[in-house]
VOPAGU-2260 file (C-alpha; in pm, 1 decimal, decimal comma):
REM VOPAGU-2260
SITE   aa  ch    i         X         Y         Z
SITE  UNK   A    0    4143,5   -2057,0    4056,6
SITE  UNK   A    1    4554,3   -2095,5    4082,5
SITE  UNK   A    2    4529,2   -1707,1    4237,2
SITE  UNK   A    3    4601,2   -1657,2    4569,2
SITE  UNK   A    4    4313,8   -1408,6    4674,9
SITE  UNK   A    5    4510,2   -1116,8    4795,7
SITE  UNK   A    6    4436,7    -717,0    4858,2
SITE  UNK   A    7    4337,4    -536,6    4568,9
SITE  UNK   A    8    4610,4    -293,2    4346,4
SITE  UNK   A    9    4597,3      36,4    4620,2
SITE  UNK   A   10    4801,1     210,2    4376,9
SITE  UNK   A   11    4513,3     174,4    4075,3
SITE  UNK   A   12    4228,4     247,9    4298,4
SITE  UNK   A   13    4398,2     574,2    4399,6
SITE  UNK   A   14    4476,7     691,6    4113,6
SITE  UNK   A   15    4141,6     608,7    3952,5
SITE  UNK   A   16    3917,0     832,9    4295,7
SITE  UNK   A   17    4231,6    1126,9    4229,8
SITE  UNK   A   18    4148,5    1099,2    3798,6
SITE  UNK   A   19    3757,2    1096,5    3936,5
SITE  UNK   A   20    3860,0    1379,6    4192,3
SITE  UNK   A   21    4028,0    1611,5    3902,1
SITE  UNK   A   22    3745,1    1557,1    3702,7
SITE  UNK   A   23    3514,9    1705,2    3976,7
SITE  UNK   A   24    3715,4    2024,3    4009,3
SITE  UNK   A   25    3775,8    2080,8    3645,8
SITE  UNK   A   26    3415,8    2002,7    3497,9
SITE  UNK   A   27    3310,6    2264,6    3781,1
SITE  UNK   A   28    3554,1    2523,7    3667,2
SITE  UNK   A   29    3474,2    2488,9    3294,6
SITE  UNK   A   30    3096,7    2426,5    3331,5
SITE  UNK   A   31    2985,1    2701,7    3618,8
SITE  UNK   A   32    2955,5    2952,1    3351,0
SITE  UNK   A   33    2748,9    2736,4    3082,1
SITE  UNK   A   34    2515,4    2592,4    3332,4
SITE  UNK   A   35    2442,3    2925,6    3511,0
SITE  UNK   A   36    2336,9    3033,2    3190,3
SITE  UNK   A   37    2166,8    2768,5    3068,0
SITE  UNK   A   38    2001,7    2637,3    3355,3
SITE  UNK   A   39    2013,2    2871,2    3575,9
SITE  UNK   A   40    2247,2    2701,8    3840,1
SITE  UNK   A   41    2661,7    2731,5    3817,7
SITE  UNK   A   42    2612,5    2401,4    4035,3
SITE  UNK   A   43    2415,7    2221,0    3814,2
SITE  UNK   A   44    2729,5    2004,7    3628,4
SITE  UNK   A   45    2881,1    1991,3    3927,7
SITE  UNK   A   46    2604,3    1823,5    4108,7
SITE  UNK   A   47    2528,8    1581,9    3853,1
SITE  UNK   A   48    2909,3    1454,7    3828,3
SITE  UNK   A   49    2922,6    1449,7    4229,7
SITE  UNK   A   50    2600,0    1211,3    4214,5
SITE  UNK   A   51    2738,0     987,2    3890,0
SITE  UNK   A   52    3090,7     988,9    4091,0
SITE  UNK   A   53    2908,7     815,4    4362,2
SITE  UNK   A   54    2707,5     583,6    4155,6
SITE  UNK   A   55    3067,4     476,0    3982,5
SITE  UNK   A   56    3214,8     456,5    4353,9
SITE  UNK   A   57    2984,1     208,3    4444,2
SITE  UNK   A   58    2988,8      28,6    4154,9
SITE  UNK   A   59    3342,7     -14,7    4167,9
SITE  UNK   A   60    3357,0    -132,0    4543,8
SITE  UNK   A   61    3087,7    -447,1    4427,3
SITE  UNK   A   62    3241,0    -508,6    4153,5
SITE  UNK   A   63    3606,4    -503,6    4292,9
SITE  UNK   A   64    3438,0    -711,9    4593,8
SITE  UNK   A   65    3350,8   -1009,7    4337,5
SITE  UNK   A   66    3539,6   -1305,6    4226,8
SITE  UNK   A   67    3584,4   -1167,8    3861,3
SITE  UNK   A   68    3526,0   -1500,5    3711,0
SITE  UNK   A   69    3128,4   -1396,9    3794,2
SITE  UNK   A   70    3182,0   -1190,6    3486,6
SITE  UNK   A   71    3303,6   -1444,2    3240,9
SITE  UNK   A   72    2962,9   -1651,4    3333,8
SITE  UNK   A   73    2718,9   -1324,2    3226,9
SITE  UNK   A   74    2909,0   -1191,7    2993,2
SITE  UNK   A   75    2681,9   -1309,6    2637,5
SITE  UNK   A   76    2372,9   -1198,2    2859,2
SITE  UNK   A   77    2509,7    -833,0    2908,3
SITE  UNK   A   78    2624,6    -856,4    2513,0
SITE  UNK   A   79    2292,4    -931,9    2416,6
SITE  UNK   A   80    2147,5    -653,9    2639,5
SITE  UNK   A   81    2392,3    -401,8    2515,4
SITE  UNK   A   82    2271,9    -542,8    2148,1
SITE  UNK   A   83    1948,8    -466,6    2208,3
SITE  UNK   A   84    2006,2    -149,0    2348,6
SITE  UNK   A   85    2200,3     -61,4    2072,2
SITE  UNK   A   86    1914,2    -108,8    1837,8
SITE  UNK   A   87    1659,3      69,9    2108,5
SITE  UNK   A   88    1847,6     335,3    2113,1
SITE  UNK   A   89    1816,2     389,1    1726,2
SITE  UNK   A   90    1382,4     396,0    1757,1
SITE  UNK   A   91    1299,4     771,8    1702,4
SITE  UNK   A   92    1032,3     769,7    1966,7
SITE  UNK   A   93    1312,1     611,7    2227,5
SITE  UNK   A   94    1700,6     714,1    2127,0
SITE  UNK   A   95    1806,8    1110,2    2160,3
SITE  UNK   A   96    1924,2    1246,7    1880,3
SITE  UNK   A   97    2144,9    1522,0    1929,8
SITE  UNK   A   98    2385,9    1698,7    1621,8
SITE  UNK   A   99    2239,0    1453,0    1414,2
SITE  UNK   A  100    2345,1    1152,6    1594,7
SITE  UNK   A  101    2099,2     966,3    1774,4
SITE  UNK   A  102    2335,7     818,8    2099,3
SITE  UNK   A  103    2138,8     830,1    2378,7
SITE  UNK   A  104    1822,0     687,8    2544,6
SITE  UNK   A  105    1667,6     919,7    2793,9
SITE  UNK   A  106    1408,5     749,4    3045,7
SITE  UNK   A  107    1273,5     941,7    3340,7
SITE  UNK   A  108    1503,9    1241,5    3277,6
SITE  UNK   A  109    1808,9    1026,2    3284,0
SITE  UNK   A  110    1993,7     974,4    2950,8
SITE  UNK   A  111    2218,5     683,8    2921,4
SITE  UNK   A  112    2468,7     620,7    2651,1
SITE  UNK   A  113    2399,3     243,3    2484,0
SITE  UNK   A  114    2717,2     255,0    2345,6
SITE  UNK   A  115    2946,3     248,6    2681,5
SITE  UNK   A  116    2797,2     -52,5    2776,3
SITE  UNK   A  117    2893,0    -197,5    2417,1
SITE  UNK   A  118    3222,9    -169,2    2535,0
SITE  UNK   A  119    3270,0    -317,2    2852,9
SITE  UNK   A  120    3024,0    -642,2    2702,0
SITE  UNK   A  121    3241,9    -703,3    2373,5
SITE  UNK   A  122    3563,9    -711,4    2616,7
SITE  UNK   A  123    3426,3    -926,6    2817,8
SITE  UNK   A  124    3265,2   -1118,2    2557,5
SITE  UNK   A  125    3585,6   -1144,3    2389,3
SITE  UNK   A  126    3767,4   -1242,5    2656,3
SITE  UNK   A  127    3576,0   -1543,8    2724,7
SITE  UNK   A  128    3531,9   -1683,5    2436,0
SITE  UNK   A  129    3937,9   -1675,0    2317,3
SITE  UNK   A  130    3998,1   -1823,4    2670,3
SITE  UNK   A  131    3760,1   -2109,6    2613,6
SITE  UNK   A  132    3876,3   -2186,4    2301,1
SITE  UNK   A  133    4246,7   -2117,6    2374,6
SITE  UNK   A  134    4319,9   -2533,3    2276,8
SITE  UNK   A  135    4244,2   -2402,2    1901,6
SITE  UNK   A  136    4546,1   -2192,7    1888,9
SITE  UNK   A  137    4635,1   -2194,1    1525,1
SITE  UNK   A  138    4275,0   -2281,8    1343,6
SITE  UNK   A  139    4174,0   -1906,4    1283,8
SITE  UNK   A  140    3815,3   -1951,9    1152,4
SITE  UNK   A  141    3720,3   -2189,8    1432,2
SITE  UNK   A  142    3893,3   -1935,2    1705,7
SITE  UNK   A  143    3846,0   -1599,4    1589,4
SITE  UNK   A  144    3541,9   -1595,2    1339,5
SITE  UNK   A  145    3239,5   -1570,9    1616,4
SITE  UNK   A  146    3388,0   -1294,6    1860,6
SITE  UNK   A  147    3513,6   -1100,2    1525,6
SITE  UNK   A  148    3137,6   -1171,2    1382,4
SITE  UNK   A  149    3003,2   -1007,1    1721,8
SITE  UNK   A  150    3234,3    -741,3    1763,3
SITE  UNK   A  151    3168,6    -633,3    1384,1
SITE  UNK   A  152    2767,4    -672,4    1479,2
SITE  UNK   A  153    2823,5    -409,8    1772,5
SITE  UNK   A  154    3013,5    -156,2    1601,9
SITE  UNK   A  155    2759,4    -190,7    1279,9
SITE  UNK   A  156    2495,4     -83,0    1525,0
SITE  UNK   A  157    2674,0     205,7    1652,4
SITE  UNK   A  158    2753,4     302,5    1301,9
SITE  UNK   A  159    2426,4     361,9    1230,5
SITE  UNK   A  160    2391,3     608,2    1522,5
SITE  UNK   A  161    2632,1     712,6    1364,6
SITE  UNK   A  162    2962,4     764,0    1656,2
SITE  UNK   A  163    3278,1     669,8    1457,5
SITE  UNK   A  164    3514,4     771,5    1718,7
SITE  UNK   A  165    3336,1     469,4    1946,3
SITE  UNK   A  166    3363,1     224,8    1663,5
SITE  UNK   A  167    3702,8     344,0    1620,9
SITE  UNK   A  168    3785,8     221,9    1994,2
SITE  UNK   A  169    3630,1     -81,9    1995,0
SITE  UNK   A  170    3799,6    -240,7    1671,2
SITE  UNK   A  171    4119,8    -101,1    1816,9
SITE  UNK   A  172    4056,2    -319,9    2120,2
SITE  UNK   A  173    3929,2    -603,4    1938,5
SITE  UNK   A  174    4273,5    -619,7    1699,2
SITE  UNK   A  175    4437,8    -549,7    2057,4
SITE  UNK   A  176    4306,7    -815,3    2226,8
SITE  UNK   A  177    4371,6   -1092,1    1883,8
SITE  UNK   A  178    4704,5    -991,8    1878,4
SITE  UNK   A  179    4730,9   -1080,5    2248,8
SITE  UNK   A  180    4578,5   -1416,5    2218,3
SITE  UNK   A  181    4821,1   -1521,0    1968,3
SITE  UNK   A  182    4625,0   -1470,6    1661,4
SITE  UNK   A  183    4898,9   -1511,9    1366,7
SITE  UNK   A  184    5052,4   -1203,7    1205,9
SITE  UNK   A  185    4925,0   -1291,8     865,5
SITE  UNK   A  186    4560,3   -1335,2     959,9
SITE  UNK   A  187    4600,0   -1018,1    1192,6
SITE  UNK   A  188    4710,0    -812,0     864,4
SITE  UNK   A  189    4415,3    -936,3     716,1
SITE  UNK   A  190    4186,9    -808,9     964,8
SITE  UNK   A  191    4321,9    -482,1    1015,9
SITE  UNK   A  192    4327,8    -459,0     629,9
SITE  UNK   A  193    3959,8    -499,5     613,0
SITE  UNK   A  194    3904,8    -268,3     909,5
SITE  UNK   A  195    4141,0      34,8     748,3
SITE  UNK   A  196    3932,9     -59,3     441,3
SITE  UNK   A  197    3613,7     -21,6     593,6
SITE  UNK   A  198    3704,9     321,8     772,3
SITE  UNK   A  199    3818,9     460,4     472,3
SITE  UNK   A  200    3485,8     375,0     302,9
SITE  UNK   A  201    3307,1     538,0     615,5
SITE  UNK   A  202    3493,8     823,7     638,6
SITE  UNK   A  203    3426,5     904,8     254,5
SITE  UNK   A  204    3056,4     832,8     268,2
SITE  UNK   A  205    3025,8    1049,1     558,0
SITE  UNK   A  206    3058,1    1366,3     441,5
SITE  UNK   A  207    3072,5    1507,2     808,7
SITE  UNK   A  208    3348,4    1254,1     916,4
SITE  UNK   A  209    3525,9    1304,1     608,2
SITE  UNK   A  210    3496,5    1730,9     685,4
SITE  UNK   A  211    3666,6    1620,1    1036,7
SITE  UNK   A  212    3947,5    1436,5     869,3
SITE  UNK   A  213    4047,2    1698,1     638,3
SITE  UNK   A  214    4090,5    1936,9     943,8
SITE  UNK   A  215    4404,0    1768,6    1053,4
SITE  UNK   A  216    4512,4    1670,9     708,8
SITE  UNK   A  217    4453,1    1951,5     527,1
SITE  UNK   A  218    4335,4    2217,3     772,2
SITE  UNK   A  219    4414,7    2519,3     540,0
SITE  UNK   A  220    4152,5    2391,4     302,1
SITE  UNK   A  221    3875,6    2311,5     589,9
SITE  UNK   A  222    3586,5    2491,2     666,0
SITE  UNK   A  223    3577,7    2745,9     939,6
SITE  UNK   A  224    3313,3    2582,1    1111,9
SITE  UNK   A  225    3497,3    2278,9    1106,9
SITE  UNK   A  226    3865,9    2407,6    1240,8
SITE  UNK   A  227    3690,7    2614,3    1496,6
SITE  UNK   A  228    3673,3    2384,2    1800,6
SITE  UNK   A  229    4018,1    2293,8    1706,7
SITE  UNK   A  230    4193,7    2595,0    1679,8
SITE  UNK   A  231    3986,0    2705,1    2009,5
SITE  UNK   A  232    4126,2    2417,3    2191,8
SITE  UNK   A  233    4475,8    2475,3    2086,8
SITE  UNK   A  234    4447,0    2861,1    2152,7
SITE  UNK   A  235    4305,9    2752,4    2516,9
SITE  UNK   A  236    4665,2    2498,0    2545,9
SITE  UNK   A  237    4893,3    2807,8    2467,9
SITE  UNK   A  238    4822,6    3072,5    2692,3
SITE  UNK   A  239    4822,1    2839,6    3013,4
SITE  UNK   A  240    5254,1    2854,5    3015,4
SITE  UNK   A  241    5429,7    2628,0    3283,2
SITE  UNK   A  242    5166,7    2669,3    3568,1
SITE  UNK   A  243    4848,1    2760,4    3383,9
SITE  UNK   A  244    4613,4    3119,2    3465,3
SITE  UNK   A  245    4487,3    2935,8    3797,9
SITE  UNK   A  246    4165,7    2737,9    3868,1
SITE  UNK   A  247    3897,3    2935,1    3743,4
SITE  UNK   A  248    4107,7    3118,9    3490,4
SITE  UNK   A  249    3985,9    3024,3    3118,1
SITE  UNK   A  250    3929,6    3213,2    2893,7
SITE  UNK   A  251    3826,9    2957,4    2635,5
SITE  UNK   A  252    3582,7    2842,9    2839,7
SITE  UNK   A  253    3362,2    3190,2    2814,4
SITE  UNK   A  254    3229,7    3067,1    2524,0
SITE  UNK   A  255    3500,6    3045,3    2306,0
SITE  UNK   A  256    3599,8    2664,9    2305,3
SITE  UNK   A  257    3245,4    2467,2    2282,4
SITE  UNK   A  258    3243,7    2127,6    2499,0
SITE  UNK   A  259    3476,3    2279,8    2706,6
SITE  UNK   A  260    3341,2    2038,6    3001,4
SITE  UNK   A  261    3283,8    1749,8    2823,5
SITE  UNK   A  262    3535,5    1633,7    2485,9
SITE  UNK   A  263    3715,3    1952,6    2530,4
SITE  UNK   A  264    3806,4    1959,0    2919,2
SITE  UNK   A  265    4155,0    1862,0    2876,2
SITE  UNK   A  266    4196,6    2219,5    2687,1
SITE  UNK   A  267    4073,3    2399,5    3032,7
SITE  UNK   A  268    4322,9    2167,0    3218,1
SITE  UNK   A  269    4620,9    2316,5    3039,3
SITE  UNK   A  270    4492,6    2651,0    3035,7
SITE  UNK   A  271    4423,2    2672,9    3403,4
SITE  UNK   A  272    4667,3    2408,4    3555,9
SITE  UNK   A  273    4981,1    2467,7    3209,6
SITE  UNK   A  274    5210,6    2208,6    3145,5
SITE  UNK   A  275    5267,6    2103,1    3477,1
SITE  UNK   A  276    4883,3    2011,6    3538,6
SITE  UNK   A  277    4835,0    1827,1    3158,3
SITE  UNK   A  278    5150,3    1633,6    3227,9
SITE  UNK   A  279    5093,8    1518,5    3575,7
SITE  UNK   A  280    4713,7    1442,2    3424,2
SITE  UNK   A  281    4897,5    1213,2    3127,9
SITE  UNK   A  282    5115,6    1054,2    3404,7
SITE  UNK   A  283    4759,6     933,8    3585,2
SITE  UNK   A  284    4648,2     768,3    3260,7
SITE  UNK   A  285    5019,9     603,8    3298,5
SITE  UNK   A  286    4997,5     477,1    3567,2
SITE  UNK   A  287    4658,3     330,0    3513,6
SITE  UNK   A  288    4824,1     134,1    3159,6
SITE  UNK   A  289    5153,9      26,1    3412,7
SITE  UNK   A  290    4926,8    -128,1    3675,6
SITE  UNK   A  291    4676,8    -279,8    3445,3
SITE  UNK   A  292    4916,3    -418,9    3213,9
SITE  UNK   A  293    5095,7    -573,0    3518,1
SITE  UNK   A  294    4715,2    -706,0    3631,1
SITE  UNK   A  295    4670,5    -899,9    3340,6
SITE  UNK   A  296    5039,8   -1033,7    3326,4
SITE  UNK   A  297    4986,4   -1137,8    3620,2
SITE  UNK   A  298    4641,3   -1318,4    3606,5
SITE  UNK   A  299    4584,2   -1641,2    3725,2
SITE  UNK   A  300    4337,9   -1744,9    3388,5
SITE  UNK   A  301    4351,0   -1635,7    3035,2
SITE  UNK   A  302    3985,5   -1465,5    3112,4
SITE  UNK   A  303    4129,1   -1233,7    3405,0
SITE  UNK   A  304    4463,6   -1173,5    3155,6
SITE  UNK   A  305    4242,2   -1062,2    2830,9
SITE  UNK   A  306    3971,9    -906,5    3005,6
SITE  UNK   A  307    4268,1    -714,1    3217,8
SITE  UNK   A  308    4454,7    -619,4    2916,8
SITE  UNK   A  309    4120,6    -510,8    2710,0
SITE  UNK   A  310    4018,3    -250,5    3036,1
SITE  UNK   A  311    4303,4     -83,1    3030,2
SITE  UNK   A  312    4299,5     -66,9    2640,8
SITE  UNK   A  313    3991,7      97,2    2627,0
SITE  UNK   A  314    4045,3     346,9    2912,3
SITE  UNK   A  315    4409,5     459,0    2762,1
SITE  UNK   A  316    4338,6     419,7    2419,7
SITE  UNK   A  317    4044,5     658,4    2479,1
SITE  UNK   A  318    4241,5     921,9    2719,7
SITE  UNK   A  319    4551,4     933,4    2408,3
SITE  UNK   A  320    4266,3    1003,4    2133,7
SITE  UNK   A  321    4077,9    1259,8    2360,7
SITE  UNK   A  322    4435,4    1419,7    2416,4
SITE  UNK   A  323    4497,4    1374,0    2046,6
SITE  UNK   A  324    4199,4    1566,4    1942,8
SITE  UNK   A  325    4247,0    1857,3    2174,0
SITE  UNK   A  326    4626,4    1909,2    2080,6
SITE  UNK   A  327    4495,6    1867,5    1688,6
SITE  UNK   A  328    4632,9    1587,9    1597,9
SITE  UNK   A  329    4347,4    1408,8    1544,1
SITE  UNK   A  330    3999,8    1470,6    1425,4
SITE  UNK   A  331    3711,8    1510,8    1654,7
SITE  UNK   A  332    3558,5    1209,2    1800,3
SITE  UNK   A  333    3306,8    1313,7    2057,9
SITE  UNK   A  334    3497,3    1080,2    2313,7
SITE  UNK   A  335    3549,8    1209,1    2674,1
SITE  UNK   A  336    3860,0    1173,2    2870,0
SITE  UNK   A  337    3783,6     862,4    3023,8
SITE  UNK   A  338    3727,3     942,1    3441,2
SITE  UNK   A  339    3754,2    1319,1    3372,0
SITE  UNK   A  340    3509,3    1484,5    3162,9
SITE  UNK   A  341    3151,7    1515,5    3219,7
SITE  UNK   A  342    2898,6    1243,0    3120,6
SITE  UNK   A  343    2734,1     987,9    3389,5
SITE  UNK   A  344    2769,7     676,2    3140,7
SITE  UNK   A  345    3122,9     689,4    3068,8
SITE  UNK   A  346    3167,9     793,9    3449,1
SITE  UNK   A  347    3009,6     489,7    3551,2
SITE  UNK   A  348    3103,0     224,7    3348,1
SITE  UNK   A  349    3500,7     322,8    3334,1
SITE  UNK   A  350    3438,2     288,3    3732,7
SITE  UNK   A  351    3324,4      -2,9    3702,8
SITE  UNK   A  352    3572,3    -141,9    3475,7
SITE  UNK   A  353    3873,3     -54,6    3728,8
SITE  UNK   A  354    3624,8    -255,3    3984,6
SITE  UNK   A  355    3667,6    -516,2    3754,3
SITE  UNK   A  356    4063,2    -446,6    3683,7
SITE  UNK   A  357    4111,4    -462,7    4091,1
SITE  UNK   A  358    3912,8    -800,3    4152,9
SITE  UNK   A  359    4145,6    -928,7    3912,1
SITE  UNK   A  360    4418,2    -820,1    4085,6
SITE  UNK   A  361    4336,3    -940,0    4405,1
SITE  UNK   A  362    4386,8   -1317,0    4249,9
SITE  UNK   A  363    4701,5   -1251,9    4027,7
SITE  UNK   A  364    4978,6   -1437,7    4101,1
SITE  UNK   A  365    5374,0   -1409,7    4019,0
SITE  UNK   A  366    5401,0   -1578,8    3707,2
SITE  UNK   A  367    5036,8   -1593,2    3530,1
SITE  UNK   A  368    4867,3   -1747,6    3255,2
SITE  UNK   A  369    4872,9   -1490,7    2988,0
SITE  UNK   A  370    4874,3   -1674,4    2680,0
């Protein structure tokens, strides 16, 4: 380790607890009403994100608390874990299937999301093995074939679930993260070539996928059903003005805009907070790519830089297609905003991906090693 070990990036881990913070208030404000009707208890979301908050929380500090290079040595046993959660979570008797997608294995009452953890292990996975085999720069096939062969493994398993928007993230990250270890433009053409090829295919034998691509392409032509959530989330964004209709103050949220504490929670943001709230929520997610980016610049290994750089692709990448979808500009996903919306997996695991992000930046050093 070149790094001198130094205090971690204040500025990240603040910004991550206020992101964690505004999720809090707003999955309170646009959940009271569902869960007091559903289960009885206004309190119920809010309880369960206050007890996931903490779980992330101290996952971050132990993670943050390591020398990240711990990481790099487990990272094919947490890929092959993930893997064969991935394919548990598919077993009828095991995985949840919910809107015909089968994403989630609930033991003991708790429901976990397979598919999280997918992410975080093909980053790191990723990560360590272009690092180790950064002397082949040049030989494509020898470099690039087994983390591409992997990666493409993962996301066929989450296909099957199916949850495009998640595959959609992690080949994003994966062309990401070649392009950042030097992979040559040619043979990066290539591979996004066969990925736009394969989404295409996807989309078109999904007839479901394809109905939520034709609602931003041609949403005079979509069915109702379809356009609904989006035209509910936009009609949520309008009315909120410069300073929003106050905490508390949705309308779309009484039933109108479904998910509206979950994919959808951005919508209740600009309603209740306006334009001021949604862009001082977009600045957070900023800041998060600024620091990040400067973390892996600044990394003392090519490990810490592409595992640094592939965090902070996931998280922002994420936030601008949740934002994306609520504004309408692109199709639904089922992604949350990463820190904000409700959901104890994607809670968790983001947390403990910025406790990963800030033990990297406790070693980083002026010039770095990224590659």
């Amino acid at each position: 380790m070149t790094g001198k070990r130094l205090s971690y990036d204040r500025l990240l881990y603040s910004v991550s607890l206020l992101l964690v913070g505004v999720g809090i208030i707003m999955v309170y404000s646009a959940g009271a009403i569902r869960a007091g009707e559903k289960y009885d208890d206004p309190f119920f979301f809010l309880k369960k994100q206050l007890l996931w908050a903490l779980i992330g929380f101290v996952a971050m500090v132990w993670a943050m608390n390591r020398d990240y290079r711990t990481f790099q040595q487990y990272a094919p046993l947490l890929f092959f874990f993930s893997v064969f959660l991935l394919i548990l979570v598919l077993v009828p008797s095991i995985g949840v299937k919910v809107n015909n997608a089968r994403r989630w294995i609930r033991l003991f009452g708790i429901s976990f999301q397979p598919s999280e953890l997918a992410k975080l292990s093909i980053v790191l996975l990723m990560a360590r093995l272009l690092a180790k085999r950064a002397d082949q720069e040049g030989q494509f096939v020898k470099r690039f074939s087994l983390p591409l062969i992997l990666s493409g493994l993962t996301c066929g398993l989450i296909i099957l679930q199916p949850h495009f928007g998640m595959v959609g993230i992690l080949l994003c990250a994966v062309v990401a993260l070649c392009f950042v270890a030097g992979v040559r433009l040619s043979h990066l053409g290539a591979v996004v070539l066969v990925v736009a090829t394969a989404a295409v295919v996807l989309v078109i034998t999904h007839p479901y996928a394809l109905t939520r691509v034709m609602t931003v392409l041609d949403p005079t032509h979509a069915s109702s059903k379809a356009i609904h959530q989006t035209n509910q989330s936009i009609y949520a964004l309008g009315p909120g003005g410069l300073l929003g209709r106050g905490l508390g103050g949705s309308l779309g949220k009484l039933g109108y805009l479904p998910e509206s504490h979950t994919e959808f929670i951005f919508a209740v943001v600009g309603e209740e907070t306006g334009l001021v709230g949604t862009l001082l929520l977009v600045f957070l997610f900023g800041i998060v790519l600024w620091r990040g980016t400067r973390i892996a610049l600044r990394a003392p290994d090519l490990f810490g830089a592409y595992t640094a750089m592939g965090i902070t692709f996931i998280i922002v990448a994420q936030a601008a297609v949740n934002l994306g979808v609520v504004v309408g500009l692109l199709p639904i996903t089922g992604l949350p905003l990463p820190l904000v919306s409700f959901g104890g997996t994607s809670l968790v695991i983001t947390l403990f991906c910025i406790g990963i992000l800030l033990s990297i930046s406790r070693y980083q050093t002026a010039r770095g090693r990224f590659a």
